[in-house]
C-alpha positions in Angstrom: -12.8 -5.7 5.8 -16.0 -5.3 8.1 -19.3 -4.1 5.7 -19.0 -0.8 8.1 -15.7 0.0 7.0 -16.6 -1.2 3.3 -19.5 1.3 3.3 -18.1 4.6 5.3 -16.1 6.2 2.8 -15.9 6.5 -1.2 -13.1 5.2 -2.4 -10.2 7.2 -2.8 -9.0 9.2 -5.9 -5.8 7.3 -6.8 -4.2 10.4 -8.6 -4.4 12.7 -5.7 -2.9 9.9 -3.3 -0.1 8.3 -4.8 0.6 8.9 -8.6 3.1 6.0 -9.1 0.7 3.6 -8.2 -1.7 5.1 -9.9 -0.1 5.4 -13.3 -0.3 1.2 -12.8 -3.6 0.8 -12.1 -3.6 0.4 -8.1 -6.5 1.5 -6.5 -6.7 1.6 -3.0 -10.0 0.1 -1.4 -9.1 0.8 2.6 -7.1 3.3 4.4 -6.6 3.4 8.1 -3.5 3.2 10.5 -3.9 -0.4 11.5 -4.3 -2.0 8.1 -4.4 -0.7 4.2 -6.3 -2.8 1.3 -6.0 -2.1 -3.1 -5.5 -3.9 -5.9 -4.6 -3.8 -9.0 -5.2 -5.6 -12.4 -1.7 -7.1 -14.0 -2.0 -5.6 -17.1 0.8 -5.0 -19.8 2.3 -1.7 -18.4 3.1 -4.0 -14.9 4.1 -7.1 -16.4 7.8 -9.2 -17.5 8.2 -10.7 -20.9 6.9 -13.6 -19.7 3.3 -12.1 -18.9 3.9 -12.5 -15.4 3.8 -9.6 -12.8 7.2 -8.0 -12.0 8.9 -8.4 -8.9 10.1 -4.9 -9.0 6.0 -3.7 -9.1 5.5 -5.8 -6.0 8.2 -4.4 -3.7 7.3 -0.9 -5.1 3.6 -1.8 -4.0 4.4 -3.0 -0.8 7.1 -0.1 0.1 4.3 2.7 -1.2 0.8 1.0 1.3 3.8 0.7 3.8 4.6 4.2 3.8 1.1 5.0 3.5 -0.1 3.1 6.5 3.1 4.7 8.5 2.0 8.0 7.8 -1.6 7.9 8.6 -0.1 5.8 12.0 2.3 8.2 12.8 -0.1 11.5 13.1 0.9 12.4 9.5 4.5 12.9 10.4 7.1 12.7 7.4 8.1 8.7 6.9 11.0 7.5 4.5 11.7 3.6 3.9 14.8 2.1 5.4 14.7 -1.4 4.4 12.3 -3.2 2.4 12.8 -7.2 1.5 10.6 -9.0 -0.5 10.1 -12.6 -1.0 8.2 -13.9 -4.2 6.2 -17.1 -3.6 3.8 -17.3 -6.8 3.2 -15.5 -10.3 0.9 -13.5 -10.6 -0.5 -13.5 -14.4 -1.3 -11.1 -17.3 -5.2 -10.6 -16.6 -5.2 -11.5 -12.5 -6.3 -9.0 -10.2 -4.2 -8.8 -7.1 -5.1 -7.9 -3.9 -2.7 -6.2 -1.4 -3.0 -6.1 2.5 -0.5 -4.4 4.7 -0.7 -4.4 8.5 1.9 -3.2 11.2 4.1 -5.6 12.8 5.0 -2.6 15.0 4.4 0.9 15.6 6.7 3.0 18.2 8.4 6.3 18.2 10.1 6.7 15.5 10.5 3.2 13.8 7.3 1.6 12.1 7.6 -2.3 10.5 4.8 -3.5 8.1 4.1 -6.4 6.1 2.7 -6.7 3.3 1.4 -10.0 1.5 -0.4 -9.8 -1.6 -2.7 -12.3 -3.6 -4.8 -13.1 -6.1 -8.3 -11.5 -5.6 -10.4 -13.8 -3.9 -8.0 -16.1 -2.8 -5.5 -16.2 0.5 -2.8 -17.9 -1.8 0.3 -16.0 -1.1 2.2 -14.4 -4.2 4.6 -12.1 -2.2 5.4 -11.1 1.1 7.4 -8.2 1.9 8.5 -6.5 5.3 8.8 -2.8 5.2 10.5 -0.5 7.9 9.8 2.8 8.0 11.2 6.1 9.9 8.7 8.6 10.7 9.9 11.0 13.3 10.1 14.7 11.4 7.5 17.0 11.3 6.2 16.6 8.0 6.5 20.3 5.7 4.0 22.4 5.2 3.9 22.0 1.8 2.3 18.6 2.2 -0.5 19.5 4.2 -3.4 19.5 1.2 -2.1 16.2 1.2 -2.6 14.8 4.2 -6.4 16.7 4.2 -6.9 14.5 1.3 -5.6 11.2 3.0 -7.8 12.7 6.0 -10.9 12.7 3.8 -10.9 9.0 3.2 -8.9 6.9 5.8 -10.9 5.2 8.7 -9.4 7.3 11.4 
C-alpha cells in the first residue's frame, strides 16, 4: 500500500461493512476495485483445537474480500460466489496476526476471478491461497443502496 492510499481514508467501520468478518475480528485496512487489504488477530473464537487458525475462517475470509473487491469492481452490481478453492500452505497460530491481500486475476462482464493469499503480518510467507470467482451481472436491490454509500465512503475509487 502506497503512504497516499495509507493516509486518504479512515479506516472502515467493520460492523457496517461485513458483520461476519467482523464478529472475528477482521478489519479491513484497504478498499478499492483493483486490490483489498485486513487482517485479523487468530484469537480463540477463529481457531481449531490445536490453536491453529481454521481452514474454514480462511476460505470464508478469502470468499467475503473476494466478493467485496467484485462489487466495488463491478459498479456496485449484486455479486454471488460460484467457486471458491483454497489451498492451505502454513498455520497460522493462536496470537499471529494475519494479513490478507486479494487482487483480480480478471475482471469482464459478468464473471470476476480473484485471489487471495494471506500471511503472517509482516512477512510474505504464504499461509493460504485461494481463488475466488464471482458473478456480478444483476442490478443490485434497492435495499442495499445505504450500503454501497458506506462502501463508497471509504474505498479508493
Amino acid at each position: 500500500m502506497t503512504e497516499a492510499e495509507d493516509s486518504s481514508s479512515p479506516p472502515p467501520p467493520m460492523a457496517s461493512i461485513d458483520r461476519t468478518l467482523h464478529a472475528l475480528g477482521f478489519q479491513y485496512t484497504l478498499i478499492s476495485p483493483g486490490k483489498l487489504t485486513g487482517r485479523l488477530k487468530v484469537t480463540e473464537t477463529c481457531c481449531q483445537p490445536f490453536d491453529v487458525l481454521n481452514g474454514g475462517v480462511s476460505a470464508l475470509v478469502a470468499e467475503s474480500v473476494a466478493s467485496l473487491g467484485a462489487y466495488v469492481a463491478s459498479g456496485f452490481r449484486r455479486v454471488a460466489g460460484v467457486q471458491l478453492c483454497t489451498n492451505h500452505v502454513k498455520a497460522a497460530l493462536l496470537g499471529e496476526e494475519v494479513e490478507a491481500e486479494a487482487k483480480p486475476i480478471q475482471v469482464g462482464g459478468a464473471i470476476q476471478i480473484r485471489k487471495i493469499d494471506p500471511s503472517p503480518s509482516g512477512s510474505k510467507a504464504l499461509l493460504s491461497t485461494s481463488k475466488v470467482t464471482l458473478l456480478c451481472y444483476r442490478q443490485a436491490p434497492h435495499s442495499v443502496e445505504d450500503y454501497a454509500e458506506t462502501i463508497k465512503k471509504y474505498a479508493k475509487l
